[in-house]
mmCIF file of the N, C-alpha and C atoms, coordinates in Angstrom:
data_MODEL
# 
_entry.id   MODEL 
# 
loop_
_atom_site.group_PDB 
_atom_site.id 
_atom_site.type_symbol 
_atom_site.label_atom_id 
_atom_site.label_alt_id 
_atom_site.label_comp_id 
_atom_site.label_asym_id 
_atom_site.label_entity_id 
_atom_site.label_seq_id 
_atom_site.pdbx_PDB_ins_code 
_atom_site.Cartn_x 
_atom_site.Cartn_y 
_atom_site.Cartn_z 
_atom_site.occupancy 
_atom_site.B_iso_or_equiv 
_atom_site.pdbx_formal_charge 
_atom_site.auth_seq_id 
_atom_site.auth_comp_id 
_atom_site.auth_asym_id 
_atom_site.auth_atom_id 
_atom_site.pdbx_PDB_model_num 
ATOM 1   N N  . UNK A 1 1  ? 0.825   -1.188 0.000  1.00 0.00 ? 1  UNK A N  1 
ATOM 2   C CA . UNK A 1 1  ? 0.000   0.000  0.000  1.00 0.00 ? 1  UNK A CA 1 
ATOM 3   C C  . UNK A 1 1  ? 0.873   1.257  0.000  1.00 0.00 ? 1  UNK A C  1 
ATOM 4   N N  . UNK A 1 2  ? 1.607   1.404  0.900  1.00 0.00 ? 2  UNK A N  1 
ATOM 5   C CA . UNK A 1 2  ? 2.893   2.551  0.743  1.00 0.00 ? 2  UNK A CA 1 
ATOM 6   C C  . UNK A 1 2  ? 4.108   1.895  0.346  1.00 0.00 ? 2  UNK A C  1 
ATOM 7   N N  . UNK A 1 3  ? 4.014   3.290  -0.079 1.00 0.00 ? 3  UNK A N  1 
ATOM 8   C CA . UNK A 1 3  ? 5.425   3.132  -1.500 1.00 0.00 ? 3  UNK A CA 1 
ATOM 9   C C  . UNK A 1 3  ? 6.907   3.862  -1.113 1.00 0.00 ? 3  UNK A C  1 
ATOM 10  N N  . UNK A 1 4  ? 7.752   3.615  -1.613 1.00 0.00 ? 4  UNK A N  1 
ATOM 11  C CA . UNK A 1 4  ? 9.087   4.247  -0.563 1.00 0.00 ? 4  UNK A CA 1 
ATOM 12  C C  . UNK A 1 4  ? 9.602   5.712  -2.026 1.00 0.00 ? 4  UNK A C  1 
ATOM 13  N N  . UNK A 1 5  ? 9.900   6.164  -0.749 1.00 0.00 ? 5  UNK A N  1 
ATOM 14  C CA . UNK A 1 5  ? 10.820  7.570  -1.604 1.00 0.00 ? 5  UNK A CA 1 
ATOM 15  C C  . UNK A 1 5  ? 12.058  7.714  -1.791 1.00 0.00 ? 5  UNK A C  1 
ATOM 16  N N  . UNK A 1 6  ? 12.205  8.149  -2.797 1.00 0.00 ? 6  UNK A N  1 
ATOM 17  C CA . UNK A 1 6  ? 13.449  8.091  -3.159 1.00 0.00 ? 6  UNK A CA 1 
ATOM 18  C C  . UNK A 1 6  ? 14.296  8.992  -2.862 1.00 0.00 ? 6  UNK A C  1 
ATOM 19  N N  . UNK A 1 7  ? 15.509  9.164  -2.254 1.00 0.00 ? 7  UNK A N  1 
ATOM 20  C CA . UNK A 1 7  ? 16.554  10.646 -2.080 1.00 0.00 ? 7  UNK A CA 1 
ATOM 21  C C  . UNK A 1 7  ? 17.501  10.512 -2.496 1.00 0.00 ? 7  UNK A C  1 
ATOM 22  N N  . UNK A 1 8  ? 17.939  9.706  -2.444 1.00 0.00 ? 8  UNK A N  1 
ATOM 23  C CA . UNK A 1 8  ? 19.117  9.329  -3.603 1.00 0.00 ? 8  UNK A CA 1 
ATOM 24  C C  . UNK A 1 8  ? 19.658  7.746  -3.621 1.00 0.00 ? 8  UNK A C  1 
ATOM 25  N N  . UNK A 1 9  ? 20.611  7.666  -4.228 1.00 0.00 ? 9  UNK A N  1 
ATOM 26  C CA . UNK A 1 9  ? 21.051  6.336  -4.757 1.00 0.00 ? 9  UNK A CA 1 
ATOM 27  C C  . UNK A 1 9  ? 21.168  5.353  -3.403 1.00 0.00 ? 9  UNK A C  1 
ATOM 28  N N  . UNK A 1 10 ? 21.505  6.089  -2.354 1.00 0.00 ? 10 UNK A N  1 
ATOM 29  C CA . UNK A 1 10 ? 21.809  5.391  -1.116 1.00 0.00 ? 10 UNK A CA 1 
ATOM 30  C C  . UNK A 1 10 ? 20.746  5.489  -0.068 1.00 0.00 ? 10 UNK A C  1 
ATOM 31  N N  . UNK A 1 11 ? 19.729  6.762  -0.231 1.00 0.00 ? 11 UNK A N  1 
ATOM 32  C CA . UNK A 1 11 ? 18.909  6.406  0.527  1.00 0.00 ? 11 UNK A CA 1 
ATOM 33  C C  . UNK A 1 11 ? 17.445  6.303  0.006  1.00 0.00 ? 11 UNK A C  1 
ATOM 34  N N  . UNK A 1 12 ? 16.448  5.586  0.965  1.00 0.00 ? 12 UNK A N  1 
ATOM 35  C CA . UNK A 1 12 ? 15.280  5.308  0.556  1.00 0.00 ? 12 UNK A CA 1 
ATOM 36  C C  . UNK A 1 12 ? 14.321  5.529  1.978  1.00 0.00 ? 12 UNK A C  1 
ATOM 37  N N  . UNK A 1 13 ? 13.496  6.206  1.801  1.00 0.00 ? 13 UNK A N  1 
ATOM 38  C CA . UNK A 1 13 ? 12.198  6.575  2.912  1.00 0.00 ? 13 UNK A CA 1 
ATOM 39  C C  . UNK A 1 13 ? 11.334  5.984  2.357  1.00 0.00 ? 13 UNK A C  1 
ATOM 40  N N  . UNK A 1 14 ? 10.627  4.814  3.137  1.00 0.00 ? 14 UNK A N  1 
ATOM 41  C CA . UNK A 1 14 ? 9.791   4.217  2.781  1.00 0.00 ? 14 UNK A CA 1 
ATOM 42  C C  . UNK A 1 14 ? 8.508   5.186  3.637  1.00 0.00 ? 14 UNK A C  1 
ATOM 43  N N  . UNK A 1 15 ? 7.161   5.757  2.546  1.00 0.00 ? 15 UNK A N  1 
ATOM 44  C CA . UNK A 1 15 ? 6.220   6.527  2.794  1.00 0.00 ? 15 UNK A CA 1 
ATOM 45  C C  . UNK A 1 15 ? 5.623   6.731  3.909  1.00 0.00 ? 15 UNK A C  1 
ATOM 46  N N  . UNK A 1 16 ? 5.211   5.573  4.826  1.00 0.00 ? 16 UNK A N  1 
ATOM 47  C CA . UNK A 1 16 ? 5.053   5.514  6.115  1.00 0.00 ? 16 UNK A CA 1 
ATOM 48  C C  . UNK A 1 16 ? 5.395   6.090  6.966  1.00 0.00 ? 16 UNK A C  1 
ATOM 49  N N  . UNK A 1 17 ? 6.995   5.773  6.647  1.00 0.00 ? 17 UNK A N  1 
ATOM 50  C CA . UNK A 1 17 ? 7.920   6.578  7.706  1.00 0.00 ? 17 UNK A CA 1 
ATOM 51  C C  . UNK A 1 17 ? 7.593   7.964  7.865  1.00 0.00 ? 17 UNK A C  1 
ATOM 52  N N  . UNK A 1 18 ? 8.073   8.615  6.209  1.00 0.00 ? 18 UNK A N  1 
ATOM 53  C CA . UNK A 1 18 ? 7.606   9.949  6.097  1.00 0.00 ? 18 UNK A CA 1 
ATOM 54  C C  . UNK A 1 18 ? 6.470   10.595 6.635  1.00 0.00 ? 18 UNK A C  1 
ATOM 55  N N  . UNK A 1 19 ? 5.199   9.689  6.429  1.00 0.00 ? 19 UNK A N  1 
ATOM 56  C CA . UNK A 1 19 ? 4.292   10.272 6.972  1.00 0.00 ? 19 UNK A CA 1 
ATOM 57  C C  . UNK A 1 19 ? 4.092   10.320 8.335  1.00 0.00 ? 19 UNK A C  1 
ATOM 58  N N  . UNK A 1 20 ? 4.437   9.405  9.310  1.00 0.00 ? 20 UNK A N  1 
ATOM 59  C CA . UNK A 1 20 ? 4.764   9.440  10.635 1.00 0.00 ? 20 UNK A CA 1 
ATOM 60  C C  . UNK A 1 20 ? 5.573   10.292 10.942 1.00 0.00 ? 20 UNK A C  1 
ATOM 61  N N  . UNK A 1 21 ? 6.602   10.630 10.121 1.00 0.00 ? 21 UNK A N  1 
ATOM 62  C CA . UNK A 1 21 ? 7.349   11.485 11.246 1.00 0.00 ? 21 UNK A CA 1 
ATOM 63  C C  . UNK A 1 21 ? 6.561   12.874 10.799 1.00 0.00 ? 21 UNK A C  1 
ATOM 64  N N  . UNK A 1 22 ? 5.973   13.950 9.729  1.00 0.00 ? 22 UNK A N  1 
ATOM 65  C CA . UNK A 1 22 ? 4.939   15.032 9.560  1.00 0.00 ? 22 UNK A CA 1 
ATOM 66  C C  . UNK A 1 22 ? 4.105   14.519 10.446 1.00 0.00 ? 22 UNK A C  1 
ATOM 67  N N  . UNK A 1 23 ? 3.396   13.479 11.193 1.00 0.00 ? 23 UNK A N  1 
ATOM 68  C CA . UNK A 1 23 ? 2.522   13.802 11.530 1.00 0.00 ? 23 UNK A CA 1 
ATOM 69  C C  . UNK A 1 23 ? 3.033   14.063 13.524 1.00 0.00 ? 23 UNK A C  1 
ATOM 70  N N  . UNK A 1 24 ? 4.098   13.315 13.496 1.00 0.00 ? 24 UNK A N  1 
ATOM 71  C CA . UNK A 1 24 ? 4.666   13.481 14.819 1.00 0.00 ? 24 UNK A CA 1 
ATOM 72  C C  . UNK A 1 24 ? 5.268   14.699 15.093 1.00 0.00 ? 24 UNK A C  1 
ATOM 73  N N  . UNK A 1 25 ? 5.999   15.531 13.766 1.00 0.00 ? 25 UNK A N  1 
ATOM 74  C CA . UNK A 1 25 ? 5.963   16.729 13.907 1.00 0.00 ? 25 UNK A CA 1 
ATOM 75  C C  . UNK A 1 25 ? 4.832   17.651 13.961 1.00 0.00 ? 25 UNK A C  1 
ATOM 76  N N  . UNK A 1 26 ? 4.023   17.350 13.080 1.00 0.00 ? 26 UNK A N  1 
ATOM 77  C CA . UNK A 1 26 ? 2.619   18.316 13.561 1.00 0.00 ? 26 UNK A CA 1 
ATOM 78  C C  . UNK A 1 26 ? 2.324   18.216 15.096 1.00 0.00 ? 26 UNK A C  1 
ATOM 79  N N  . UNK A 1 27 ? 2.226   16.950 15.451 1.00 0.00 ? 27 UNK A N  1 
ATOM 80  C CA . UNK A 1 27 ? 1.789   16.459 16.808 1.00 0.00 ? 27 UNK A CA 1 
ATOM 81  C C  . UNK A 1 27 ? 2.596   17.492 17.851 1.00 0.00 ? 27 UNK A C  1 
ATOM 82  N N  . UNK A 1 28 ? 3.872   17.555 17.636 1.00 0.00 ? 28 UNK A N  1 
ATOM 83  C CA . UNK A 1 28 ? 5.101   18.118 18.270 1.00 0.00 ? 28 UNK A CA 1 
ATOM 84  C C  . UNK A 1 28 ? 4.575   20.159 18.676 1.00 0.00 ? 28 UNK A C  1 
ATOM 85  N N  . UNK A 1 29 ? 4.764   20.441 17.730 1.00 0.00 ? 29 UNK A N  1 
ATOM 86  C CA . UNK A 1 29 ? 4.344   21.930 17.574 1.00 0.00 ? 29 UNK A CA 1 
ATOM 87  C C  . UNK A 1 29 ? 3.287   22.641 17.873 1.00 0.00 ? 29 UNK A C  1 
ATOM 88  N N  . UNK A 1 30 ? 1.895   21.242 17.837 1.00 0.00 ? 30 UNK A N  1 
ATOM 89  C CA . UNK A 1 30 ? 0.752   21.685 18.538 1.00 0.00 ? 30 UNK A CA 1 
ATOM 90  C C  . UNK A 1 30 ? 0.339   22.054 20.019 1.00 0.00 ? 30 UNK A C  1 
ATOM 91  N N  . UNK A 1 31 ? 2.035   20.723 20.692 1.00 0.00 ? 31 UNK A N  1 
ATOM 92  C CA . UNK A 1 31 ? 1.539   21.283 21.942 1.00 0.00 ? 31 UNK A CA 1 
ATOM 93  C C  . UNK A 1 31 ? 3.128   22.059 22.675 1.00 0.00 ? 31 UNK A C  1 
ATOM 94  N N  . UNK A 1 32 ? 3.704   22.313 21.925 1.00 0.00 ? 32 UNK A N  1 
ATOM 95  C CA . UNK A 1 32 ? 5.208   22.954 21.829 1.00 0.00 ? 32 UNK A CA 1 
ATOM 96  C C  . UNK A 1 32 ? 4.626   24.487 22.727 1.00 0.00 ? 32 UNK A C  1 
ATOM 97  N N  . UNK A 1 33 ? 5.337   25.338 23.441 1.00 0.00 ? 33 UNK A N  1 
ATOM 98  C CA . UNK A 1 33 ? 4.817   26.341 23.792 1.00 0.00 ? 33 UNK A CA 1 
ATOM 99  C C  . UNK A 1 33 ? 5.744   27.547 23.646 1.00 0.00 ? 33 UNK A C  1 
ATOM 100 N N  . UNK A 1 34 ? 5.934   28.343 22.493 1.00 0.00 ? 34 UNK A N  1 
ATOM 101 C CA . UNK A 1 34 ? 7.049   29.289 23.297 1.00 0.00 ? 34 UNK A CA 1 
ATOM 102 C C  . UNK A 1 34 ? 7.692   29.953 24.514 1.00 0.00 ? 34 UNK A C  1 
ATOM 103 N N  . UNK A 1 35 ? 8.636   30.168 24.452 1.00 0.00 ? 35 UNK A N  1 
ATOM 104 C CA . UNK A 1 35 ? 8.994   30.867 25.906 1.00 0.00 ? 35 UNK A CA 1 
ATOM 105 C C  . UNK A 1 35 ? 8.114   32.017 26.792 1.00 0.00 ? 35 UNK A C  1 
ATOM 106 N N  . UNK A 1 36 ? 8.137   32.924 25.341 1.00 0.00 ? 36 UNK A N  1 
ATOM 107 C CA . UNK A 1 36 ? 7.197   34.299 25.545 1.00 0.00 ? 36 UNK A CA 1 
ATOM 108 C C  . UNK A 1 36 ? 6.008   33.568 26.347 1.00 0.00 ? 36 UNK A C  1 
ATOM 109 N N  . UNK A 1 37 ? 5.442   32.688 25.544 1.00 0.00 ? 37 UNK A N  1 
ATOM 110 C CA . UNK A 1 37 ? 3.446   32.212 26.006 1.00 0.00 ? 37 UNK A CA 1 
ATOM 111 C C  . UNK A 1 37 ? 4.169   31.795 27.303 1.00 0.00 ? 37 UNK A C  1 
ATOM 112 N N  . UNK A 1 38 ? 5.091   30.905 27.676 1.00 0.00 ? 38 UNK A N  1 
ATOM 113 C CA . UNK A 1 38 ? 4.811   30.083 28.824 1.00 0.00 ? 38 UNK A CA 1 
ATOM 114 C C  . UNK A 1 38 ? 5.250   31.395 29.781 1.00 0.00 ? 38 UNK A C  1 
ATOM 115 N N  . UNK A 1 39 ? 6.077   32.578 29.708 1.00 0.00 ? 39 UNK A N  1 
ATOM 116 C CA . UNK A 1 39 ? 6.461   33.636 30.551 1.00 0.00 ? 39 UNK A CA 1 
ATOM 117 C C  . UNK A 1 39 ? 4.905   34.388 31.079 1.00 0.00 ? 39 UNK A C  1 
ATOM 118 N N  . UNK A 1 40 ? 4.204   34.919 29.780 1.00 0.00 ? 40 UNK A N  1 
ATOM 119 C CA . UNK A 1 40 ? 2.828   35.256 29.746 1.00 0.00 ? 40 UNK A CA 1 
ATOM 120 C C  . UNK A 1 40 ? 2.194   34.657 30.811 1.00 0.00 ? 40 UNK A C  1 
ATOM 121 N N  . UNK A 1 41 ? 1.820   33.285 30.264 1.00 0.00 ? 41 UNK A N  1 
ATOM 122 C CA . UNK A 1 41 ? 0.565   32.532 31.366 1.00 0.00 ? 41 UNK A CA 1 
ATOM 123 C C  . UNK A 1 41 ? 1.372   32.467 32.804 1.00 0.00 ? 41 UNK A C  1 
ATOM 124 N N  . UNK A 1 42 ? 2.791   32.343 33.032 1.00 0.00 ? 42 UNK A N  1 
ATOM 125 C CA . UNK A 1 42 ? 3.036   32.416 34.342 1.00 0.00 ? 42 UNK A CA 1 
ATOM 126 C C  . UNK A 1 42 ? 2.654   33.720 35.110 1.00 0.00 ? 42 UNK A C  1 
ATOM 127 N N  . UNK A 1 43 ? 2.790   34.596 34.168 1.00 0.00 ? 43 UNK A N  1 
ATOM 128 C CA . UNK A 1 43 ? 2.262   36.114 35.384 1.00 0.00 ? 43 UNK A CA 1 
ATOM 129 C C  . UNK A 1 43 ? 0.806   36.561 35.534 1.00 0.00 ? 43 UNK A C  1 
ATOM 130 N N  . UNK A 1 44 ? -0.079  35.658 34.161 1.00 0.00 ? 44 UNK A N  1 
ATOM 131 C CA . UNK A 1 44 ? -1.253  35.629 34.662 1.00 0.00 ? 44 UNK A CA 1 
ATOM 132 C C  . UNK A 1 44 ? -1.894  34.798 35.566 1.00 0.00 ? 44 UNK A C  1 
ATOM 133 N N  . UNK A 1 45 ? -1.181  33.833 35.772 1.00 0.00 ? 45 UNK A N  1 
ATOM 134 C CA . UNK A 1 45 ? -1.548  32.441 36.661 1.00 0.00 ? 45 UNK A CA 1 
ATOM 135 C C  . UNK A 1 45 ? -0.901  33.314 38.662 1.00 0.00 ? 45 UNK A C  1 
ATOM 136 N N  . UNK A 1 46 ? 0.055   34.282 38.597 1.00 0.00 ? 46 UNK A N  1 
ATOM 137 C CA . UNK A 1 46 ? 0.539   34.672 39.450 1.00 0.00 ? 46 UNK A CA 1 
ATOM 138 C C  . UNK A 1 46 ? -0.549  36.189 39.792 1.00 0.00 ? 46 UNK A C  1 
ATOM 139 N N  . UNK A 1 47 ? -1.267  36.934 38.821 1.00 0.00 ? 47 UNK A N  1 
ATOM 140 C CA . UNK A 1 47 ? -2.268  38.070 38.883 1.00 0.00 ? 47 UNK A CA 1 
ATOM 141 C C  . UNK A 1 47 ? -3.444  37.213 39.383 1.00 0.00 ? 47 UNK A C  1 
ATOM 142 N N  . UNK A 1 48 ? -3.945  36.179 38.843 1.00 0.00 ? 48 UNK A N  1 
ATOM 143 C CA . UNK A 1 48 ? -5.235  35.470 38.733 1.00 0.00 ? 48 UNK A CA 1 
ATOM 144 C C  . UNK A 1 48 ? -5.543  35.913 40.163 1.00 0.00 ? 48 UNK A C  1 
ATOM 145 N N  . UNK A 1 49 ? -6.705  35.696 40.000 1.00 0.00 ? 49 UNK A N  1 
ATOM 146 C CA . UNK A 1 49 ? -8.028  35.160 41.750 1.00 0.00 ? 49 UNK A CA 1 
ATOM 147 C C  . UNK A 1 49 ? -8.558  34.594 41.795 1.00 0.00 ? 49 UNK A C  1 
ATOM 148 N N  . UNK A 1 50 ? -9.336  34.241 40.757 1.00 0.00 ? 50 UNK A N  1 
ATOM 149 C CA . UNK A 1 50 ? -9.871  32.905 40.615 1.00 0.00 ? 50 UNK A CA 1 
ATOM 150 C C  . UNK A 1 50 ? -9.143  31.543 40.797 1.00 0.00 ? 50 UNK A C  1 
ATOM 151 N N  . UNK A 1 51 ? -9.422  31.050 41.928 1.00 0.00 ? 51 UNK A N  1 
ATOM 152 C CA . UNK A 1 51 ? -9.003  29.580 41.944 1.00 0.00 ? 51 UNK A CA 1 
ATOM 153 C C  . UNK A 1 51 ? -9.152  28.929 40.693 1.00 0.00 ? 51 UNK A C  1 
ATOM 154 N N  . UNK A 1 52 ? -10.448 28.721 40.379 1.00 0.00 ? 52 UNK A N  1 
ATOM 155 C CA . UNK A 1 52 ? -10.944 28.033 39.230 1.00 0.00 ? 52 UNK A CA 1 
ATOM 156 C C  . UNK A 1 52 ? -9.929  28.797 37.839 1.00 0.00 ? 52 UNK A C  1 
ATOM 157 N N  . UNK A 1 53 ? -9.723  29.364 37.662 1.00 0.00 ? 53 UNK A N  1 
ATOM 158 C CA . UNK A 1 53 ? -8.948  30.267 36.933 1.00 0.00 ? 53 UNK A CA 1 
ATOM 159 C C  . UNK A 1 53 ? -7.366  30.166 36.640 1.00 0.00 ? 53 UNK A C  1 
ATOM 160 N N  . UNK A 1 54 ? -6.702  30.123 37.779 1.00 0.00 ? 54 UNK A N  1 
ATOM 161 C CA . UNK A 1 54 ? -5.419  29.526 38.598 1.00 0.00 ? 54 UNK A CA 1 
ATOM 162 C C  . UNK A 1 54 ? -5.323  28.142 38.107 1.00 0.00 ? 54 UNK A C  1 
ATOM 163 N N  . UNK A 1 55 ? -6.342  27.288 38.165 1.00 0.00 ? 55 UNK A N  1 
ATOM 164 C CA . UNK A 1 55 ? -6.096  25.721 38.241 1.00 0.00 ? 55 UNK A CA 1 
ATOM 165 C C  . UNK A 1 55 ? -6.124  25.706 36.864 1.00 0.00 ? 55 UNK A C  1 
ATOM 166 N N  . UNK A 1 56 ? -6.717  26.264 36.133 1.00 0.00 ? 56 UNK A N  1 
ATOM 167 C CA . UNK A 1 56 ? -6.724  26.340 34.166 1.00 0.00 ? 56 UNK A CA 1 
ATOM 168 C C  . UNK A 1 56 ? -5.644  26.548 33.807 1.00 0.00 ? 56 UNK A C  1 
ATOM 169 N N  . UNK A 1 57 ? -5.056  27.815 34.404 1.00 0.00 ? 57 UNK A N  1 
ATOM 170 C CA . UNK A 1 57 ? -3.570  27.901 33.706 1.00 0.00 ? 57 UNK A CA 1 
ATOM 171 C C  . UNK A 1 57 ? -2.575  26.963 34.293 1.00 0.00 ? 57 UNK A C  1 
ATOM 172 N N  . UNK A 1 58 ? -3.240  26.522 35.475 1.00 0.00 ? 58 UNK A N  1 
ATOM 173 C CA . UNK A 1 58 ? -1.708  25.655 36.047 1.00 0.00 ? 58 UNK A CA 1 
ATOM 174 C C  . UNK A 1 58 ? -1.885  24.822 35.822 1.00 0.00 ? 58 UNK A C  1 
ATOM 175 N N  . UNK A 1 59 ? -3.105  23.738 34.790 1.00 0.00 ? 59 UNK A N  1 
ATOM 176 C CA . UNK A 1 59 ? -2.966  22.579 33.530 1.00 0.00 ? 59 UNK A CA 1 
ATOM 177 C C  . UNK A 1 59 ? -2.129  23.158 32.666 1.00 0.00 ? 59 UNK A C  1 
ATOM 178 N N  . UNK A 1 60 ? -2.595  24.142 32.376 1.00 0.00 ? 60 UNK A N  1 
ATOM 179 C CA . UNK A 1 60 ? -1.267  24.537 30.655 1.00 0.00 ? 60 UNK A CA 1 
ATOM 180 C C  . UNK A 1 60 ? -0.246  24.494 30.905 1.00 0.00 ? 60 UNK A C  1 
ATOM 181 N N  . UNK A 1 61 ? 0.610   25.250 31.910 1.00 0.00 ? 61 UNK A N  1 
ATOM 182 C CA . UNK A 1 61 ? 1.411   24.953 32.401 1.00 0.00 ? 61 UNK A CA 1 
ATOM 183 C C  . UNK A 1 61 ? 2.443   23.853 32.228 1.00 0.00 ? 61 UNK A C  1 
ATOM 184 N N  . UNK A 1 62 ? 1.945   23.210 33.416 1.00 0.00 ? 62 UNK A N  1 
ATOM 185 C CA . UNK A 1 62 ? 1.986   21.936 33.319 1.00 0.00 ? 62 UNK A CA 1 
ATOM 186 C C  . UNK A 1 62 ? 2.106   20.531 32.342 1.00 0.00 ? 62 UNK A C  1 
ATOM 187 N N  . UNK A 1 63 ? 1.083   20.762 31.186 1.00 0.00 ? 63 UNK A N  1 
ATOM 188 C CA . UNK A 1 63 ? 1.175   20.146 30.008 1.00 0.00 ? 63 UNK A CA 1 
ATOM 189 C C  . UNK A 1 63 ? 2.030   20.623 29.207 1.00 0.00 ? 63 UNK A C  1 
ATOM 190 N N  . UNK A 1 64 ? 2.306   21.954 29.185 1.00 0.00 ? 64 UNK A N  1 
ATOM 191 C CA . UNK A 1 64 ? 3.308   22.791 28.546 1.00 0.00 ? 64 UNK A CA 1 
ATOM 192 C C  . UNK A 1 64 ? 4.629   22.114 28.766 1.00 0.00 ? 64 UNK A C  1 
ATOM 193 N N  . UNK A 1 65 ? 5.081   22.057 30.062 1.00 0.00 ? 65 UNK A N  1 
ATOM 194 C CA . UNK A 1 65 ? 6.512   21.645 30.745 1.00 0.00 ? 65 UNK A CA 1 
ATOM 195 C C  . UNK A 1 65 ? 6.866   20.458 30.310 1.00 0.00 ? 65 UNK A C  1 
ATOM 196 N N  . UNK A 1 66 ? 5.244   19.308 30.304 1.00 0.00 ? 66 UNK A N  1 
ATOM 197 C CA . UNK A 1 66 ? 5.599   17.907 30.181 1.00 0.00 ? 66 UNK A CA 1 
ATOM 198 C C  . UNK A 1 66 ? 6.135   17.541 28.772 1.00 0.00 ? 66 UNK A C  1 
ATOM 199 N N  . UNK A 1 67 ? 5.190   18.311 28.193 1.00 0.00 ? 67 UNK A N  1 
ATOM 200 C CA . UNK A 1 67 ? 5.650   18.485 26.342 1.00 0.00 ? 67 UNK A CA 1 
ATOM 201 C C  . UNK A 1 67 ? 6.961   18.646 26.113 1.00 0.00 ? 67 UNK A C  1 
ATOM 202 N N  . UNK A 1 68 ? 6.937   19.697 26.677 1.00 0.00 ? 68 UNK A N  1 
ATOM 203 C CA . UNK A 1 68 ? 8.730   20.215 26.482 1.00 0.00 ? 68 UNK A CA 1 
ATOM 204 C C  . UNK A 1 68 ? 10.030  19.194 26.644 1.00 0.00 ? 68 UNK A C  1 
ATOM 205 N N  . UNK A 1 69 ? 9.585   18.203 28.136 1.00 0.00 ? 69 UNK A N  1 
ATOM 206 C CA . UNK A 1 69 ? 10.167  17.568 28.533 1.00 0.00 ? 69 UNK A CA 1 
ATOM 207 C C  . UNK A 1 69 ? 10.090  16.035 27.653 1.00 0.00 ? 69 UNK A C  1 
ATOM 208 N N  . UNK A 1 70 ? 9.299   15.686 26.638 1.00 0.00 ? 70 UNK A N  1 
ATOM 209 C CA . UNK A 1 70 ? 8.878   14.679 26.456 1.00 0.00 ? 70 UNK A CA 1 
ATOM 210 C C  . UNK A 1 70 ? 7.812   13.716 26.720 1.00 0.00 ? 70 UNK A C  1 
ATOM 211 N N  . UNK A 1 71 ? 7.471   14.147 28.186 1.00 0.00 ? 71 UNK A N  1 
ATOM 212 C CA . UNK A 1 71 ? 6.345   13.388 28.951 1.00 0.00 ? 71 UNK A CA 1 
ATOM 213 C C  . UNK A 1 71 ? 4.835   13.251 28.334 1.00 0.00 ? 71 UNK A C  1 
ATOM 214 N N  . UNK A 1 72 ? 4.003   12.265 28.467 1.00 0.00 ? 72 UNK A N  1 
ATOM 215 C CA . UNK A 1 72 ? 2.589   12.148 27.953 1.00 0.00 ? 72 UNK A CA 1 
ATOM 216 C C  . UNK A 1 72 ? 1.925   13.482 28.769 1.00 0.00 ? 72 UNK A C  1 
ATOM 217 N N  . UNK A 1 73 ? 1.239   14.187 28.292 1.00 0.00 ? 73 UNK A N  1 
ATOM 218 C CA . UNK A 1 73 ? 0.347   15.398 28.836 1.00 0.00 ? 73 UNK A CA 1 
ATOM 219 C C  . UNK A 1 73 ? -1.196  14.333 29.196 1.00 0.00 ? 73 UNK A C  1 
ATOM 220 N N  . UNK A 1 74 ? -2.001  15.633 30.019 1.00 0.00 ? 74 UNK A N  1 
ATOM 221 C CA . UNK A 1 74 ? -3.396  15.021 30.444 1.00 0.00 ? 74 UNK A CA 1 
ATOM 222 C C  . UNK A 1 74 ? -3.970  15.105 28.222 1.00 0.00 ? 74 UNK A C  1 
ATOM 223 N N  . UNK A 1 75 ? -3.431  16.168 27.842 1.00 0.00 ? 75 UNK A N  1 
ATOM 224 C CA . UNK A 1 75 ? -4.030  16.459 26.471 1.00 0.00 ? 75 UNK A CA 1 
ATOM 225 C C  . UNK A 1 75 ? -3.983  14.892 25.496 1.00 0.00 ? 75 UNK A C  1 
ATOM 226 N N  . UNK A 1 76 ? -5.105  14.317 25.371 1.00 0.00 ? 76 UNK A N  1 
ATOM 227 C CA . UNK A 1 76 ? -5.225  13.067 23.994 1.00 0.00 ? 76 UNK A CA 1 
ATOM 228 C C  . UNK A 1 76 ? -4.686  13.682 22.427 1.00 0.00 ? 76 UNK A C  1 
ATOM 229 N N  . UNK A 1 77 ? -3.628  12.922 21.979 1.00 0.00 ? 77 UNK A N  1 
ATOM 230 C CA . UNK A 1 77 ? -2.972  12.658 21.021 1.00 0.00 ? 77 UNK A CA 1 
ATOM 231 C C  . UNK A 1 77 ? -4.508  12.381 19.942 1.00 0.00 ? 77 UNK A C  1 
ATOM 232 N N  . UNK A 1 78 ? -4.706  13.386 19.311 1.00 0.00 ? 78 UNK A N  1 
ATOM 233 C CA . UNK A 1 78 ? -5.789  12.854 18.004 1.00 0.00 ? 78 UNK A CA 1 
ATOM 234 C C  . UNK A 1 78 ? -5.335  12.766 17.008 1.00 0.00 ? 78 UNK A C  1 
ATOM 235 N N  . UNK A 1 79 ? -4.297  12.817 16.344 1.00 0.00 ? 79 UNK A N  1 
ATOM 236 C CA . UNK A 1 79 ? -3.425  12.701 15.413 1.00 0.00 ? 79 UNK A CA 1 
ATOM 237 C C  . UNK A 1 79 ? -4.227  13.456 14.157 1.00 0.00 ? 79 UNK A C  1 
ATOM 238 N N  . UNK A 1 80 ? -5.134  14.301 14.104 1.00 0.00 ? 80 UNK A N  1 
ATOM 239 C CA . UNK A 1 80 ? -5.955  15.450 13.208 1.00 0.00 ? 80 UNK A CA 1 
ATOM 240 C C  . UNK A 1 80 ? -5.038  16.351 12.580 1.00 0.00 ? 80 UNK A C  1 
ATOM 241 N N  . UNK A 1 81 ? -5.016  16.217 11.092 1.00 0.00 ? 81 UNK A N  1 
ATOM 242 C CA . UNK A 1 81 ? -3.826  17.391 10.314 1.00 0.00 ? 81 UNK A CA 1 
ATOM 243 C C  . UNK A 1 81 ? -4.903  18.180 9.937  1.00 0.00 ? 81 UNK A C  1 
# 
C-alpha cells in the first residue's frame, strides 16, 4: 500500500515513515509552547483570583513543561492534520 521515496542512490524513505514522522511533527508543535506564552501565562496564573482560573492555567502549564520535557500530557494525542 505505501510506497518508498526516493533521495538518492543510497537512501530510501519508505512513505510511512515519512508520513509518521509530519505527523509526529505536527503532533510536536501543537503542543510545543514558546517561551514568551509560557512567561505570559506564568504572570497571569501569578495576577489570577480565581481559583478556578489559577487551576486552568496551572494545567497549561503543566502540560506545557511535560511536552517540552517529552512526557505524555493530560491532552489526547488525536493525530488530526
Amino acid at each position: 500500500m505505501y510506497k518508498e521515496v526516493i533521495v538518492s542512490k543510497e537512501v530510501v524513505i519508505k512513505q510511512a515513515d515519512l508520513i509518521e514522522s509530519i505527523a509526529d511533527s505536527l503532533q510536536y508543535i501543537s503542543y510545543y509552547h514558546p517561551k514568551d506564552f509560557v512567561d505570559a501565562m506564568t504572570q497571569a496564573y501569578e495576577r489570577e483570583e480565581s481559583a478556578a482560573a489559577k487551576d486552568a492555567i496551572a494545567q497549561i502549564l503543566i502540560n506545557s513543561r511535560m511536552s517540552a520535557e517529552g512526557k505524555e500530557t493530560s491532552v489526547p494525542k488525536t493525530r488530526v492534520l
